[in-house]
KOLDODO-619698 format. One record per residue (C-alpha): x, y, z. Coordinates in nm, 2 decimals, decimal comma, always signed. Last residue first. Layout:
% KOLDODO-619698
DODO; xx; yy; zz
DODO; X; Y; Z
...
END
This chain:
% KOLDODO-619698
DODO; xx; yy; zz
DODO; +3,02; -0,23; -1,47
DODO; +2,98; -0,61; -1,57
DODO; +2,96; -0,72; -1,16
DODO; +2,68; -0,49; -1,07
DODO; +2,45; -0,65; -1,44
DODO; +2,51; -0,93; -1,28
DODO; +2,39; -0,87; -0,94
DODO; +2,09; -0,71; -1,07
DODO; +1,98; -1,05; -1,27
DODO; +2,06; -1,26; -0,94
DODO; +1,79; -1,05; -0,83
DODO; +1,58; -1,01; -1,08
DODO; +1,61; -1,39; -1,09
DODO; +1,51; -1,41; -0,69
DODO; +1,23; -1,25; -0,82
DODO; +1,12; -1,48; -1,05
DODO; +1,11; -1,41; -1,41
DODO; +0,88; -1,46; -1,64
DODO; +0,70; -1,15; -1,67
DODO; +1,05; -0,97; -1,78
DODO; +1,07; -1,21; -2,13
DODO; +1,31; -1,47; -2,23
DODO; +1,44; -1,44; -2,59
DODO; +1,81; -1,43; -2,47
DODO; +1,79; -1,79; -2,30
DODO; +1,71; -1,86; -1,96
DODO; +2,06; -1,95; -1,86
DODO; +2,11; -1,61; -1,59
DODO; +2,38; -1,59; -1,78
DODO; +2,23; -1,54; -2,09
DODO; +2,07; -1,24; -1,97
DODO; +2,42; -1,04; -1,81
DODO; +2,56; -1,11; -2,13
DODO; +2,24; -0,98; -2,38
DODO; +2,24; -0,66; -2,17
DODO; +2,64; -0,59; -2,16
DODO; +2,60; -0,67; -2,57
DODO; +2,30; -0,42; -2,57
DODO; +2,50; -0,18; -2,35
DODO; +2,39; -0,04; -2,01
DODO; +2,29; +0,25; -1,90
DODO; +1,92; +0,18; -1,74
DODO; +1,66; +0,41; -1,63
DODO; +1,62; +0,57; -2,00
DODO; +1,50; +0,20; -2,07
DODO; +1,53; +0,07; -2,41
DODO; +1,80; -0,17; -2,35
DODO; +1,61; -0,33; -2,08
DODO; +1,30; -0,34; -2,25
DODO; +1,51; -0,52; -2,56
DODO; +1,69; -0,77; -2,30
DODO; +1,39; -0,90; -2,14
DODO; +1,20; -0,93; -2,43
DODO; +0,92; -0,68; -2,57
DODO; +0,54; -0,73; -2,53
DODO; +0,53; -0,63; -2,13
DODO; +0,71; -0,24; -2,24
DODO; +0,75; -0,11; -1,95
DODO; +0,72; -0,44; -1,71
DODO; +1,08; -0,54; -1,79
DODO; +1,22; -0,14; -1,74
DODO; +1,04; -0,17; -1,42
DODO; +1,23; -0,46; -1,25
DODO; +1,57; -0,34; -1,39
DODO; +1,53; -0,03; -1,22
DODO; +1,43; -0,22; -0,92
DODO; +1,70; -0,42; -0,90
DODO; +1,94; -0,10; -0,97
DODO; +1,82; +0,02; -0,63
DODO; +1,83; -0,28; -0,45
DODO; +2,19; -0,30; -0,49
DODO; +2,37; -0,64; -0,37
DODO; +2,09; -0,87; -0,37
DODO; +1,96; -1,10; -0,09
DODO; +1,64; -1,25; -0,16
DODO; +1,33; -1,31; +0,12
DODO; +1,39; -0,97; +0,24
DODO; +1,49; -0,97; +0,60
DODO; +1,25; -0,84; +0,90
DODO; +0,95; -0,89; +0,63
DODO; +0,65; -0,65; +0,66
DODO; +0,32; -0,87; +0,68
DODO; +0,12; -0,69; +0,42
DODO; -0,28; -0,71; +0,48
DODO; -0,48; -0,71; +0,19
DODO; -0,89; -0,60; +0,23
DODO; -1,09; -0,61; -0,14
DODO; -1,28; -0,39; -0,34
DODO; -1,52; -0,44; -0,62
DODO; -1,52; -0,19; -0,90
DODO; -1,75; +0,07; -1,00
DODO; -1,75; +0,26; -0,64
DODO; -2,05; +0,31; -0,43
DODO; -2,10; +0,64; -0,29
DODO; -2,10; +0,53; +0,01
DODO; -1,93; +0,21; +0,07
DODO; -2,02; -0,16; +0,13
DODO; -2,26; -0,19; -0,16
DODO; -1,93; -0,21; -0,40
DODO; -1,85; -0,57; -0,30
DODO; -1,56; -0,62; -0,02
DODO; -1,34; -0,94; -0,06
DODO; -1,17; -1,02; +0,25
DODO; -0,81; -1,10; +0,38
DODO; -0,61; -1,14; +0,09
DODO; -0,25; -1,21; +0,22
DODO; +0,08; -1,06; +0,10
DODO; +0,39; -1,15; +0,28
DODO; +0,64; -0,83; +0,23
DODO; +0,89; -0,64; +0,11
DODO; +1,05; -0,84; -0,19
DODO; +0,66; -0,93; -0,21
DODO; +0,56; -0,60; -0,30
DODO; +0,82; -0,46; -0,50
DODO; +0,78; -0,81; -0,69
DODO; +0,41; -0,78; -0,75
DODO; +0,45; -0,42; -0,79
DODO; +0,61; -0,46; -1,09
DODO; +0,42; -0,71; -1,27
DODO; +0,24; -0,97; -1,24
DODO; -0,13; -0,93; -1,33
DODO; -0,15; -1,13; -1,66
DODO; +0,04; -1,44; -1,46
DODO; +0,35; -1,56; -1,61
DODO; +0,52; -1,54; -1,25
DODO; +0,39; -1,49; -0,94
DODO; +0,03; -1,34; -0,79
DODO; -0,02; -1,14; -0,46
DODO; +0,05; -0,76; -0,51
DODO; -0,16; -0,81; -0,85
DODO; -0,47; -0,95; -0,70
DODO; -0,45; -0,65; -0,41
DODO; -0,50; -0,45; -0,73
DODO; -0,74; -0,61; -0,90
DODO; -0,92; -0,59; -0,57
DODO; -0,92; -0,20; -0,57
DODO; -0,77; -0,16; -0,23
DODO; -0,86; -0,16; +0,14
DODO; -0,54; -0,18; +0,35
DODO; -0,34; -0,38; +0,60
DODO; +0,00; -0,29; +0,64
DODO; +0,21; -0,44; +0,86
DODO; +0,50; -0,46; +1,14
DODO; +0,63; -0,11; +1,01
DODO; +0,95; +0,13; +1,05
DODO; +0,94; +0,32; +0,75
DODO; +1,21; +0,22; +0,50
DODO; +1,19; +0,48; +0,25
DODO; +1,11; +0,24; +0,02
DODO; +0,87; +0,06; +0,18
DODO; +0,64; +0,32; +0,35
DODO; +0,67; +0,49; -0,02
DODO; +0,58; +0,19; -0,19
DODO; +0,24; +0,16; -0,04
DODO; +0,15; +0,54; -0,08
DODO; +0,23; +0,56; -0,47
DODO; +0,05; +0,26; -0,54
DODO; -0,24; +0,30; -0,39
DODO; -0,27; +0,67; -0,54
DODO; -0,52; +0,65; -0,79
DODO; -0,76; +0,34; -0,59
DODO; -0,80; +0,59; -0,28
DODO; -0,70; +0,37; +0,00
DODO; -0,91; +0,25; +0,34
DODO; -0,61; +0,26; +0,50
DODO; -0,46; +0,11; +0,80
DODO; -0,07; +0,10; +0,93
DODO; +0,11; -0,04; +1,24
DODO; +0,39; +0,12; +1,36
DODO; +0,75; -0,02; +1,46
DODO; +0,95; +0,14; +1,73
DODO; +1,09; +0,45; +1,64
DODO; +0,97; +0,64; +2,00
DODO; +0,62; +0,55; +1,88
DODO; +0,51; +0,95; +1,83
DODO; +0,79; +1,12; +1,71
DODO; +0,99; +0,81; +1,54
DODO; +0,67; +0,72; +1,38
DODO; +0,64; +1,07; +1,25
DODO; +1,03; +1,11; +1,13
DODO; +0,97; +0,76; +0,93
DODO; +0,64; +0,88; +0,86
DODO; +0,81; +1,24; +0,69
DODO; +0,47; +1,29; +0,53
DODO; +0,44; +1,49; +0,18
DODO; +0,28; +1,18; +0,04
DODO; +0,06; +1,15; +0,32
DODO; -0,12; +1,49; +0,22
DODO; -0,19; +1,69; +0,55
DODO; -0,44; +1,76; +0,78
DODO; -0,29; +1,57; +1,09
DODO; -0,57; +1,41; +1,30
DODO; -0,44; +1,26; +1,65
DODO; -0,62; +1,02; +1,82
DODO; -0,57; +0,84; +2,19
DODO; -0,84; +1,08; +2,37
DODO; -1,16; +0,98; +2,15
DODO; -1,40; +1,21; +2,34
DODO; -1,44; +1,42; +2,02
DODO; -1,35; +1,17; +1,74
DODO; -1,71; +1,25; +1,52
DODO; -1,67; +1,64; +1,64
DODO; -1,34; +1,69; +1,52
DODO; -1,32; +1,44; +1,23
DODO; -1,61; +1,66; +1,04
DODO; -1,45; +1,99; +1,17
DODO; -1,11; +1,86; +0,97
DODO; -1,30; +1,69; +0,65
DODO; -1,35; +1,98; +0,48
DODO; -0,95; +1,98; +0,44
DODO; -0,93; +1,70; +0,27
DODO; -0,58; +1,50; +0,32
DODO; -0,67; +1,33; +0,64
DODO; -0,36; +1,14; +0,82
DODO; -0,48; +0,97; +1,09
DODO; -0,22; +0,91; +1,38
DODO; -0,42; +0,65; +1,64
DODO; -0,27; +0,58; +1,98
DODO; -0,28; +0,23; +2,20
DODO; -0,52; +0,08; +1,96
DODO; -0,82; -0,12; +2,02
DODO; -1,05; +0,12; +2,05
DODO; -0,91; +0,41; +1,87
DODO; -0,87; +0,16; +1,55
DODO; -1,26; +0,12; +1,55
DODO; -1,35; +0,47; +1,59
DODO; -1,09; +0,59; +1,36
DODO; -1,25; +0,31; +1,07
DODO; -1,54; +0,54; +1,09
DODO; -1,38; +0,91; +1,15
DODO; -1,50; +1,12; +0,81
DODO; -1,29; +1,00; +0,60
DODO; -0,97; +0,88; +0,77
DODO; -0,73; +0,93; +0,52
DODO; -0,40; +0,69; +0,61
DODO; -0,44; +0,56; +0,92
DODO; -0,09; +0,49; +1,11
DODO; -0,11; +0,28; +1,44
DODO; +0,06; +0,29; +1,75
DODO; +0,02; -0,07; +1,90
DODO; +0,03; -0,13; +2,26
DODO; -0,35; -0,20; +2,31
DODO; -0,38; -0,46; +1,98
DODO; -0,46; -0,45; +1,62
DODO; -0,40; -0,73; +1,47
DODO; -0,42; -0,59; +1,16
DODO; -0,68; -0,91; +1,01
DODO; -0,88; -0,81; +1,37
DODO; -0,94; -0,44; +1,28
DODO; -0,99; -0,51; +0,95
DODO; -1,28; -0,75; +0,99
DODO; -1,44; -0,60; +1,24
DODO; -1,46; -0,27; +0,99
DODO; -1,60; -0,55; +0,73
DODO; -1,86; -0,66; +0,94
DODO; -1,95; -0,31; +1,03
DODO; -2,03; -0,19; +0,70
DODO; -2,09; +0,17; +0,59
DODO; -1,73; +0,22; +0,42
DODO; -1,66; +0,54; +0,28
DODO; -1,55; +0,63; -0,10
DODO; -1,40; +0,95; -0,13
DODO; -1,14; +0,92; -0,48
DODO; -0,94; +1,23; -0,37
DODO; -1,06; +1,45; -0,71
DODO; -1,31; +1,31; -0,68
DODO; -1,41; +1,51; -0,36
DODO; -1,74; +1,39; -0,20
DODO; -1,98; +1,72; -0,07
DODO; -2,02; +1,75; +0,34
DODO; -2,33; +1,93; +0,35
DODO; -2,18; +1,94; +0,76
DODO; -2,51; +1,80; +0,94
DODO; -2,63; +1,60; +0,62
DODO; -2,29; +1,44; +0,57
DODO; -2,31; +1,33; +0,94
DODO; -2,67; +1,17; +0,95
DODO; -2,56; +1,03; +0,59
DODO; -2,33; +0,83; +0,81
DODO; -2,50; +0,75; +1,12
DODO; -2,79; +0,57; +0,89
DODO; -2,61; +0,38; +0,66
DODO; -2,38; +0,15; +0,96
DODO; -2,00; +0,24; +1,03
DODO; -2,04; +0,53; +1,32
DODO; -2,11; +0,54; +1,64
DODO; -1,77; +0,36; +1,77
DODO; -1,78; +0,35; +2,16
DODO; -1,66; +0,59; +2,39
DODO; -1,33; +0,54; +2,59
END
């Protein structure tokens, strides 16, 4: 197995130069160029020689490198087609990595990991565009991927918001989707210098320990998370008037104001202060009324 090349300055402009490789905004490019912090993500995944991991856009092979070294088998998923002959010639001689040119979105992984880890559970790494974060986390969730983790780069305002609880300015919806799924921990903190081009906001490394049971039991998870959003759409309302505004949501005002009062936090309570094992006990409610 070679060694990585890549991750310092140097190697990667070296690279650009050799293919005029031009950054897409349009897919929010930003590459790392720091070792430390590829060393870091490789041992906060746990990365180890039996894992199959899942990287979600590769760039131009750096973090691929690191993840072929100490994985079993690598899938990267690379949306930008310019960056094909780029991968090509920077993973040549990497023997455990397969590049699929496709947009992640449209990904089967479920069928993928099934396909290429016999449906045991895959490990995932991303250096993520800040636009579709979101998006891409709750879709290996929701669709019920098999996964031990994901540990990702992100917009550190948005690894803050996975992470905080109630009546905090950053919880919101994903806070709950996220930790309903998962144990989120802040690994590292990445300033903008680390990547090239730099970005205008700091980054920051989260890694997702995916639960084996969901720290709440509720009887339809669906309709929790309906209720979830509808509380976060309109953050100035109350509970019961985002809930009774939400095309998500058919329910009356009275069935609303019911389900709310039973949960004995009084009818003026608002979404961002309420646990989610009260979302839950909310959803279960609102089941029972209908």
């Amino acid at each position: 197995m070679k060694e990585p090349t890549l991750g310092n300055p140097q190697n990667t402009i070296a690279v650009l130069q050799k293919y005029h490789f031009v950054f897409q905004k349009k897919f929010g490019q930003n590459f790392l160029i720091d070792t430390h912090v590829l060393d870091k993500i490789i041992r906060a995944a746990e990365i180890g020689s039996d894992d199959c991991v899942l990287e979600i856009g590769p760039g131009i092979g750096t973090m691929t490198q690191y993840l072929a070294c100490a994985a079993k088998k690598v899938i990267a998923v690379e949306i930008d087609r310019a960056l094909i002959p780029i991968l090509e010639d920077t993973l040549d001689g990497f023997d455990n990595v397969r590049v699929i040119n496709e947009d992640v979105l449209k990904v089967d992984i479920a069928e993928l990991a099934e396909k290429e880890n016999g449906g045991k559970p895959i490990k995932v790494v991303a250096n993520l565009p800040y636009y579709i974060t979101t998006p891409i986390i709750m879709g290996l969730f929701e669709n019920h991927v098999p996964l031990k983790s994901i540990t990702v780069m992100v917009q550190k305002e948005v690894a803050d918001r996975m992470q905080v609880g109630p009546g905090t300015k950053d919880y919101g919806a994903l806070s709950l989707a996220v930790q309903y799924y998962a144990k989120p921990y802040i690994v590292a903190n990445v300033p903008p210098n680390c990547f090239m081009p730099r970005p205008k906001v700091g980054s920051a490394v989260i890694r997702l320990e995916r639960y084996e049971e969901p720290p709440v039991a509720v009887k339809d998870e669906k309709l929790m998370f309906r209720i979830i959003r509808a509380s976060f759409n309109q953050r100035r309302k109350t509970l019961v008037n985002g809930l009774k505004n939400s095309p998500e949501l058919d329910y009356t005002k009275e069935e609303i104001e019911e389900a709310v009062e039973k949960l004995g936090r009084g009818i003026s309570v608002r979404g961002e202060a309420l646990t989610l094992k009260e979302f839950a006990k909310l959803a279960d409610i609102l089941l029972k009324i209908r």
